[in-house]
Every structure is written in structure tokens, then in C-alpha cells.
Gaussian input, Z-matrix of N, CA and C with variables (Angstrom, degrees):
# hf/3-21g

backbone

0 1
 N
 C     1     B1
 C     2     B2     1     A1
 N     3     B3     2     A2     1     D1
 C     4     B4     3     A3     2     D2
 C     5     B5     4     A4     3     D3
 N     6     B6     5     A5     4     D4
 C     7     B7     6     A6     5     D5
 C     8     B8     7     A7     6     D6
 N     9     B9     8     A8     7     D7
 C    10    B10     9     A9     8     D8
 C    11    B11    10    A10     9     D9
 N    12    B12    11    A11    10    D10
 C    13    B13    12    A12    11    D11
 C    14    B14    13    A13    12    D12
 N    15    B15    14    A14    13    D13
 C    16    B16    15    A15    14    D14
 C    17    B17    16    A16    15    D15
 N    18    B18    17    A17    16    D16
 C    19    B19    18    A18    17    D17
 C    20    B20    19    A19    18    D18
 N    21    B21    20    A20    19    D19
 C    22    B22    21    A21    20    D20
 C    23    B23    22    A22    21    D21
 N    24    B24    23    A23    22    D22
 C    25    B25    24    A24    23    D23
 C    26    B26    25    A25    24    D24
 N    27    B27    26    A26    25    D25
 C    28    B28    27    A27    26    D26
 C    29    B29    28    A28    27    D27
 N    30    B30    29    A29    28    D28
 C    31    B31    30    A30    29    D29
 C    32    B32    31    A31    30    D30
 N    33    B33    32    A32    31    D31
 C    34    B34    33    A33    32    D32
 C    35    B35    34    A34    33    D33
 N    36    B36    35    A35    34    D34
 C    37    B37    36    A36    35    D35
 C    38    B38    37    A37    36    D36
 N    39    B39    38    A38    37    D37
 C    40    B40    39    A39    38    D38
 C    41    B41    40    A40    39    D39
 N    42    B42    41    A41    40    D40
 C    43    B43    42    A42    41    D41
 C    44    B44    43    A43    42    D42
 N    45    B45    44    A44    43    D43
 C    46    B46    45    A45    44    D44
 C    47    B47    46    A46    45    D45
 N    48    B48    47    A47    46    D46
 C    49    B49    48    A48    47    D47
 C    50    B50    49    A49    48    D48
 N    51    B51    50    A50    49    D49
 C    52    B52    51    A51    50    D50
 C    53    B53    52    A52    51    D51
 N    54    B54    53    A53    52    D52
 C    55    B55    54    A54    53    D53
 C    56    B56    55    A55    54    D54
 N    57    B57    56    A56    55    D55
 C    58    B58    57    A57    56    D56
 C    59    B59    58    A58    57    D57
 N    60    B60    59    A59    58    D58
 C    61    B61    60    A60    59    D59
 C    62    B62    61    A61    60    D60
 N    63    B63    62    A62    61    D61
 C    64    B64    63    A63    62    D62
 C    65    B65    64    A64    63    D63
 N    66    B66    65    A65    64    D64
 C    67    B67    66    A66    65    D65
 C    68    B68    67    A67    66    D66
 N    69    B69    68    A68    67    D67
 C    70    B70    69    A69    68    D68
 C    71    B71    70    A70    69    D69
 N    72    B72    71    A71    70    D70
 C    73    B73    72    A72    71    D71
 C    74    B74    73    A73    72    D72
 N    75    B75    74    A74    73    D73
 C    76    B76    75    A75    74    D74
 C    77    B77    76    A76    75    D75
 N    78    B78    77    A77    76    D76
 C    79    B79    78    A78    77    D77
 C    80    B80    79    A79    78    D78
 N    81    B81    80    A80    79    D79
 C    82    B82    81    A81    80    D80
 C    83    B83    82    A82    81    D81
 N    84    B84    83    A83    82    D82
 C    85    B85    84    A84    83    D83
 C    86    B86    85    A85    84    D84
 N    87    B87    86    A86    85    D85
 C    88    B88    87    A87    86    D86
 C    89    B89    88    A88    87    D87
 N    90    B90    89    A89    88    D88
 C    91    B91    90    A90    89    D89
 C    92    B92    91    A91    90    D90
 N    93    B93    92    A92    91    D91
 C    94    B94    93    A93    92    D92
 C    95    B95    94    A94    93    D93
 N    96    B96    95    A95    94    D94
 C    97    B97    96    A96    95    D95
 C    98    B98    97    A97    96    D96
 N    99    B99    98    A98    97    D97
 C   100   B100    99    A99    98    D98
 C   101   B101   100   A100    99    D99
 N   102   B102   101   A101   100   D100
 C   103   B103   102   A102   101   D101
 C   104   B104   103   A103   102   D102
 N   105   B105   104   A104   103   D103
 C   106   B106   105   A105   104   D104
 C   107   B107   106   A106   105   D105
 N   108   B108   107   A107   106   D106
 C   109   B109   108   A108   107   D107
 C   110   B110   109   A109   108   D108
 N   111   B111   110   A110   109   D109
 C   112   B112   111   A111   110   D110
 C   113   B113   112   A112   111   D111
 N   114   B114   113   A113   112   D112
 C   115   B115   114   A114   113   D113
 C   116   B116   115   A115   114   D114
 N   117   B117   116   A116   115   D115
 C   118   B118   117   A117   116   D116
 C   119   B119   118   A118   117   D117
 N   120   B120   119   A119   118   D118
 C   121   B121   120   A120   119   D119
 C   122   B122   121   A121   120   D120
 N   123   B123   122   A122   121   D121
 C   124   B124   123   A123   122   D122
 C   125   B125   124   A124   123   D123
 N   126   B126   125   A125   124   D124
 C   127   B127   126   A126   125   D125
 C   128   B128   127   A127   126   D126
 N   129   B129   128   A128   127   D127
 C   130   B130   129   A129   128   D128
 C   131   B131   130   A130   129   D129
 N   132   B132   131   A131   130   D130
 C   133   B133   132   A132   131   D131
 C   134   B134   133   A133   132   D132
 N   135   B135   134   A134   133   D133
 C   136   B136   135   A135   134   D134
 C   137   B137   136   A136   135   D135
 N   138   B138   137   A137   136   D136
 C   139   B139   138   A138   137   D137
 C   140   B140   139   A139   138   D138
 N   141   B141   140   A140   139   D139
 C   142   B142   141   A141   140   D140
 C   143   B143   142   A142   141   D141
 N   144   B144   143   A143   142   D142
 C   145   B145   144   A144   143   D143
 C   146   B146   145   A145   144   D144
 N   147   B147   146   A146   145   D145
 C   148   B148   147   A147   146   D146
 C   149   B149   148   A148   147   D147
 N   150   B150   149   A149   148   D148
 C   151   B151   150   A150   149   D149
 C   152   B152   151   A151   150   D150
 N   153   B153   152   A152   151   D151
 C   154   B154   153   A153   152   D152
 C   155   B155   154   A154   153   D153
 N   156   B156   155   A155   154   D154
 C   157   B157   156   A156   155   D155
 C   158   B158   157   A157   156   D156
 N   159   B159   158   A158   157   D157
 C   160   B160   159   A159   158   D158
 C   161   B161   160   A160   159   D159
 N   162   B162   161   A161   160   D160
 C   163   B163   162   A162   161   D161
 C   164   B164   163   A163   162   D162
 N   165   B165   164   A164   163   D163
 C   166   B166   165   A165   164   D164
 C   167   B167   166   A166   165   D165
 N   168   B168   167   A167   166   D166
 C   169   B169   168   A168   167   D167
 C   170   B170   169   A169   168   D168
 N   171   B171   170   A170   169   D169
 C   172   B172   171   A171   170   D170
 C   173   B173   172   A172   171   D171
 N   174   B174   173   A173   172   D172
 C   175   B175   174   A174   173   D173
 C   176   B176   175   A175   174   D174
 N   177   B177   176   A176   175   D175
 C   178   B178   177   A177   176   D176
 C   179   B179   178   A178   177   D177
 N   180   B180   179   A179   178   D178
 C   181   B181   180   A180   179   D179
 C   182   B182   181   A181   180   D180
 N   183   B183   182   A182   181   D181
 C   184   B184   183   A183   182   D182
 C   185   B185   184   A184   183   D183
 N   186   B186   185   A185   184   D184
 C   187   B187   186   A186   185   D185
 C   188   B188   187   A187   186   D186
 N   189   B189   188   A188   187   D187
 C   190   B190   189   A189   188   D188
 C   191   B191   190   A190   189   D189
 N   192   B192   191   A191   190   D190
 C   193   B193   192   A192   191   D191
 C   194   B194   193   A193   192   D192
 N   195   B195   194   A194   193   D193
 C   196   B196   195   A195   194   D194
 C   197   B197   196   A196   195   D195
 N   198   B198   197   A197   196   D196
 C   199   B199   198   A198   197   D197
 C   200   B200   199   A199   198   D198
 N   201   B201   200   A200   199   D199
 C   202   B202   201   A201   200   D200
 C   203   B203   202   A202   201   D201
 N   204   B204   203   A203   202   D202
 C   205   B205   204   A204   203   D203
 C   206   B206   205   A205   204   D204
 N   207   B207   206   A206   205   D205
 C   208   B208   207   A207   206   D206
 C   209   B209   208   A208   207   D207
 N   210   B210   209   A209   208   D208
 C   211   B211   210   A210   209   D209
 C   212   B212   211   A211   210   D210
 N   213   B213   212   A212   211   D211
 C   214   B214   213   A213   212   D212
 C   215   B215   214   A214   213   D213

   B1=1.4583
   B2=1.5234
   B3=0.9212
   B4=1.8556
   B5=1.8810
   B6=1.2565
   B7=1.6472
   B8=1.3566
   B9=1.3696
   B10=1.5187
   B11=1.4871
   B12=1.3568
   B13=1.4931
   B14=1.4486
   B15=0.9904
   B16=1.7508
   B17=1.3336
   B18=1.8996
   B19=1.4225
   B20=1.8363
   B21=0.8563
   B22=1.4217
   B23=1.3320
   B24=1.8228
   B25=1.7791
   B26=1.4934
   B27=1.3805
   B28=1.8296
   B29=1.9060
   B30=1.0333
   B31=1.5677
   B32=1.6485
   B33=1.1187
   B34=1.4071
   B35=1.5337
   B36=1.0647
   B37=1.6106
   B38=2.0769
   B39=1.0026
   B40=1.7058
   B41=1.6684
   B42=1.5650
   B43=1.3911
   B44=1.6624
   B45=1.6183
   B46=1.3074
   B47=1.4102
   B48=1.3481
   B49=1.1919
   B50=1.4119
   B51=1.6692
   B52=1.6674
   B53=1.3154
   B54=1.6913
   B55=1.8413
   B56=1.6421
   B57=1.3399
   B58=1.3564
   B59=1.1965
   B60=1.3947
   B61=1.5733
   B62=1.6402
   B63=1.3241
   B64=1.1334
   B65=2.0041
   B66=1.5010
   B67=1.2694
   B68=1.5868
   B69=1.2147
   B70=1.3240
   B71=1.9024
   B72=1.8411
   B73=1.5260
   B74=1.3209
   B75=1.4574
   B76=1.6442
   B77=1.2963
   B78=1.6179
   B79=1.4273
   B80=1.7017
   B81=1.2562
   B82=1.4690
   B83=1.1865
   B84=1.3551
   B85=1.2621
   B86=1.4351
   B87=1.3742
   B88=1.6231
   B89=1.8010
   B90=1.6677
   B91=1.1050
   B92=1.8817
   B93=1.7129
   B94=1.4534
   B95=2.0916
   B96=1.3817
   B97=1.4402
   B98=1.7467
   B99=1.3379
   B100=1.2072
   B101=2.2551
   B102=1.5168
   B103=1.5861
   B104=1.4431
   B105=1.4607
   B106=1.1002
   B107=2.1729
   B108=1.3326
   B109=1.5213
   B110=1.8385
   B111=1.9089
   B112=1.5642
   B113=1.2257
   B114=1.3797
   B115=1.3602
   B116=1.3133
   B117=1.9511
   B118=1.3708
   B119=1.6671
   B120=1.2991
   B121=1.9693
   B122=1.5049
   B123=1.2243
   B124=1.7116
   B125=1.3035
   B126=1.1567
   B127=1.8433
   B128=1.4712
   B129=1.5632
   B130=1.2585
   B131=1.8571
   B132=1.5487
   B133=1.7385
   B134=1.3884
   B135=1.4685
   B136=1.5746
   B137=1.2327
   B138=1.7856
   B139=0.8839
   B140=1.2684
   B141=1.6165
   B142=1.5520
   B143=1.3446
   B144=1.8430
   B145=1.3664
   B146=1.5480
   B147=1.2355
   B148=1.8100
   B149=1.5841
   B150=1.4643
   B151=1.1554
   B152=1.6650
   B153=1.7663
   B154=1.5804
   B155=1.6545
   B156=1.6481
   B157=1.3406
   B158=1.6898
   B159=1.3208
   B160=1.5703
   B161=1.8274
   B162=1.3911
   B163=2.2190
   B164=1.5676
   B165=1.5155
   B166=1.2043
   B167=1.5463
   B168=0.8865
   B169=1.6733
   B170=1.7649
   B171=1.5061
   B172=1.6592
   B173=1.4225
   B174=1.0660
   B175=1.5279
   B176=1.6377
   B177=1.8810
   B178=1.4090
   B179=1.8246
   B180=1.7196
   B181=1.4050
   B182=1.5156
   B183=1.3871
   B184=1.6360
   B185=1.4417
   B186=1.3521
   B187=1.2399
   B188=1.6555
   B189=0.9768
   B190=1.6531
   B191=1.4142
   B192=1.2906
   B193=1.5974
   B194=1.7105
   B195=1.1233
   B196=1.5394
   B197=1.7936
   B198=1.4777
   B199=1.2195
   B200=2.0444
   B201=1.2071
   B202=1.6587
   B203=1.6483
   B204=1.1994
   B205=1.3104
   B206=1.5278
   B207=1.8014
   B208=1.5179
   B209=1.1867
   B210=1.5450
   B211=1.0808
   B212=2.1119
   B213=1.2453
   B214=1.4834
   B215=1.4472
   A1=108.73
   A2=115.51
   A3=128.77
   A4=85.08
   A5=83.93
   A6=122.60
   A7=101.08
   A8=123.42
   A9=135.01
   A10=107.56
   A11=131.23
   A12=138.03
   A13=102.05
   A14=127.17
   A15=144.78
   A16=111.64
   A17=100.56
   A18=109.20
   A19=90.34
   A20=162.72
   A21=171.87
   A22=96.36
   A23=96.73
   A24=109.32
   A25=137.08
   A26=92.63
   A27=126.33
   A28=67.71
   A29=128.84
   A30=126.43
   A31=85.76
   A32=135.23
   A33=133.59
   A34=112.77
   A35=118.12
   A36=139.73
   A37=89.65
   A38=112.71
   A39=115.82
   A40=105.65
   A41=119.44
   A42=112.97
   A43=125.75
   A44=92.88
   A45=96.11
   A46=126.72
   A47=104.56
   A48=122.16
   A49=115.39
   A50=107.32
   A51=117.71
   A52=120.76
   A53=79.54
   A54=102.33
   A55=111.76
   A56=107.73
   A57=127.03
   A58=108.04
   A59=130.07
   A60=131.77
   A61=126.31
   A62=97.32
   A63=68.36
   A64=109.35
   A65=89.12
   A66=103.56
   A67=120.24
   A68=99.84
   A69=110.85
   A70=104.56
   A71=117.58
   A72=94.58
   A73=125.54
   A74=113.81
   A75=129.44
   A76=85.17
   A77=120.94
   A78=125.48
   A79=111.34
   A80=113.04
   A81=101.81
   A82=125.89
   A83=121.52
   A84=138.46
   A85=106.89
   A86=107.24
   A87=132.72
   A88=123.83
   A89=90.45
   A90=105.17
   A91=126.57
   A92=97.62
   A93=117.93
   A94=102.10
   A95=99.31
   A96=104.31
   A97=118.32
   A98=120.61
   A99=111.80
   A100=91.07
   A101=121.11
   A102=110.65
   A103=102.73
   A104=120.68
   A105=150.43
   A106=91.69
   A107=92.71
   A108=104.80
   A109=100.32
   A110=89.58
   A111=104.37
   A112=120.50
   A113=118.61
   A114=126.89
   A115=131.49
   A116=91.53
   A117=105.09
   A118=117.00
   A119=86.03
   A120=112.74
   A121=99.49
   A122=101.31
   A123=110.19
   A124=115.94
   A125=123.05
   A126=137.69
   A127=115.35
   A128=117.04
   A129=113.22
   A130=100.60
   A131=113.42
   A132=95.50
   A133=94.51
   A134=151.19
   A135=114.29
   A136=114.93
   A137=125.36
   A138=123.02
   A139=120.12
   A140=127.52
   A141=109.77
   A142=145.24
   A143=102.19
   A144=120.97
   A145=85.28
   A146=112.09
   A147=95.64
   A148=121.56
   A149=112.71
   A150=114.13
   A151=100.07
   A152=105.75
   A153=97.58
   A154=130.74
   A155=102.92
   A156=102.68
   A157=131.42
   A158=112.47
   A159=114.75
   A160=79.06
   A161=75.94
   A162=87.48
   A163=93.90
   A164=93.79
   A165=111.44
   A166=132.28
   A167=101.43
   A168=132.75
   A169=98.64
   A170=111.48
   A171=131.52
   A172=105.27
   A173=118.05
   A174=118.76
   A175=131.24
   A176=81.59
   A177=85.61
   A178=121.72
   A179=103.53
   A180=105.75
   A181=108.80
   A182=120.07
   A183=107.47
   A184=101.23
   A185=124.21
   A186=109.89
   A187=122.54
   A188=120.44
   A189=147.89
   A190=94.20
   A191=111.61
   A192=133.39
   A193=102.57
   A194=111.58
   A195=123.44
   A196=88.78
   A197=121.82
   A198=162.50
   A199=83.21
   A200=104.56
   A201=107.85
   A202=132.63
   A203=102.22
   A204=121.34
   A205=126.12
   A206=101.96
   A207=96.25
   A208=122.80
   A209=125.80
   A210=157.16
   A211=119.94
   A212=96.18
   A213=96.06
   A214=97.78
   D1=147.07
   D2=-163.51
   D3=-102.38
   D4=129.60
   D5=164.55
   D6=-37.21
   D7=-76.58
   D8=-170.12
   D9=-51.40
   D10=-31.00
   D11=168.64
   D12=-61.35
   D13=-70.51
   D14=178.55
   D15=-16.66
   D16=-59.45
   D17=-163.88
   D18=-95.96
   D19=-5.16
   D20=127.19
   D21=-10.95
   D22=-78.20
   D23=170.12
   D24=-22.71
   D25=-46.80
   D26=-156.83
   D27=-86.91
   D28=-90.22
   D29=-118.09
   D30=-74.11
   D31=-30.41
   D32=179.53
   D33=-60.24
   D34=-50.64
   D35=-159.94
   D36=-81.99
   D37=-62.67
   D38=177.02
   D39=-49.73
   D40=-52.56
   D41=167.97
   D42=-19.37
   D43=-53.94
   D44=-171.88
   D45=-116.37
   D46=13.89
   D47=175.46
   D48=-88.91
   D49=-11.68
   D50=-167.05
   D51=-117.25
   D52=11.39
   D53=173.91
   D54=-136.98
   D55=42.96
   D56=170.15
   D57=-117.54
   D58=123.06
   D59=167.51
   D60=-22.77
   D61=142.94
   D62=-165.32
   D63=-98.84
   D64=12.81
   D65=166.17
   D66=-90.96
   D67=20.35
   D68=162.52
   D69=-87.38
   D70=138.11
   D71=159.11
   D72=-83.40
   D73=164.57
   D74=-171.62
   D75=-17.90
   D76=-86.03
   D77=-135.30
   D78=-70.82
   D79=-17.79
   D80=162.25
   D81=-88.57
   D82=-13.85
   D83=165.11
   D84=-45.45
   D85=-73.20
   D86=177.40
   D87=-35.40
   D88=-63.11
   D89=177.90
   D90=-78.91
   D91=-14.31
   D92=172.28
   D93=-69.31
   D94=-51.74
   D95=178.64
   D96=-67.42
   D97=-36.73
   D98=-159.80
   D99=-80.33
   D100=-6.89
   D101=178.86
   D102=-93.48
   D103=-12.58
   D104=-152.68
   D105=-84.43
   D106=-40.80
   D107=-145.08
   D108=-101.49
   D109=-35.42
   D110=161.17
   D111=-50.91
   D112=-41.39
   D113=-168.09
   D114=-69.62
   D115=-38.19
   D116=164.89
   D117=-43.47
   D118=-83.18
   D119=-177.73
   D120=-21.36
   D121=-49.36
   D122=-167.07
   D123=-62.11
   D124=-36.51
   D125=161.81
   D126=-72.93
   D127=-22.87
   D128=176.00
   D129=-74.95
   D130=-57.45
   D131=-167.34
   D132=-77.78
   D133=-17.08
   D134=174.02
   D135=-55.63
   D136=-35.99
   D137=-175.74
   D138=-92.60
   D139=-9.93
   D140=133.36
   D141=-27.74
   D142=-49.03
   D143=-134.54
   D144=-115.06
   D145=-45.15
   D146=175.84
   D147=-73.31
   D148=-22.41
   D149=-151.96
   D150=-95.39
   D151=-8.96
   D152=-166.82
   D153=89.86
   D154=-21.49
   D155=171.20
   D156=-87.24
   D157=36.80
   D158=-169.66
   D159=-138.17
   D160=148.16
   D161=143.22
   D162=-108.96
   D163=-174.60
   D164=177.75
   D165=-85.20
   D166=23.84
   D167=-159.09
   D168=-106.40
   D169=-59.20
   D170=172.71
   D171=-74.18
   D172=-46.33
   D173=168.37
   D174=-34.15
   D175=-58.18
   D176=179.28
   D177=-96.43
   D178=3.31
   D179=161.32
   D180=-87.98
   D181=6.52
   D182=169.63
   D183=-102.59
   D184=-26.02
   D185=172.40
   D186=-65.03
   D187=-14.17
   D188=-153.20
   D189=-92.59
   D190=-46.29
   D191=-167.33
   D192=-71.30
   D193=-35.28
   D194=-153.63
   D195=-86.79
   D196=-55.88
   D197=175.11
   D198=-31.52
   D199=-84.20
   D200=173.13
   D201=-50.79
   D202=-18.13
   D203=171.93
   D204=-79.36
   D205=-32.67
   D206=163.42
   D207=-84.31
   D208=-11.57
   D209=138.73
   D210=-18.69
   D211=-26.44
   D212=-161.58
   D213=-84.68

């Protein structure tokens, strides 16, 4: 897995992890951010992939990204 996916992962997944209550506990916190973070990625390649604006090159570093994210 490429470095640049990793930290992609990290800065996406922290986005929204640092805007969850914090009266939420850890693990819903965590697990609220990482579907949170899925969701993103997931709107980024449809809208690569339907819209025509990715190759398959960006495509498959957002899938890569998503890949590290369940990962966290």
C-alpha cells in the first residue's frame, strides 16, 4: 500500500472523527468516523467513474484509500 493512500486515509477519517461529540464513546466515535470517511471515498470514485473525470490510475488510488480506512 502506497504511503500517499495511508495519509489520504488518516487525514479523511481524522476530518470526521474531530467533529464527532465528544460525548460520543471512543468506539462510536471511531466507528461513527471510519462509515463517515467510507462514505466520502465512496462519492469521490462514483463521481470519478460516472462522471468521466478520473482515469483509472485516481480511481484505483481512491479505492486504496477506502482499503486503509477500514484499516484504522
Amino acid at each position: 500500500m502506497s504511503e500517499e493512500a495511508k495519509n489520504k486515509a488518516r487525514e479523511i477519517y481524522e476530518s470526521y472523527y474531530y467533529l464527532m461529540p465528544t460525548s460520543l464513546s471512543e468506539k462510536n466515535r471511531n466507528e461513527t468516523a471510519i462509515k463517515c470517511a467510507e462514505n466520502n471515498v465512496d462519492g469521490v470514485i462514483e463521481l470519478l467513474d460516472n462522471e468521466g473525470y478520473g482515469n483509472e490510475y485516481i480511481i484505483n488510488f481512491y479505492k486504496e484509500v477506502k482499503n486503509q480506512i477500514k484499516s484504522i
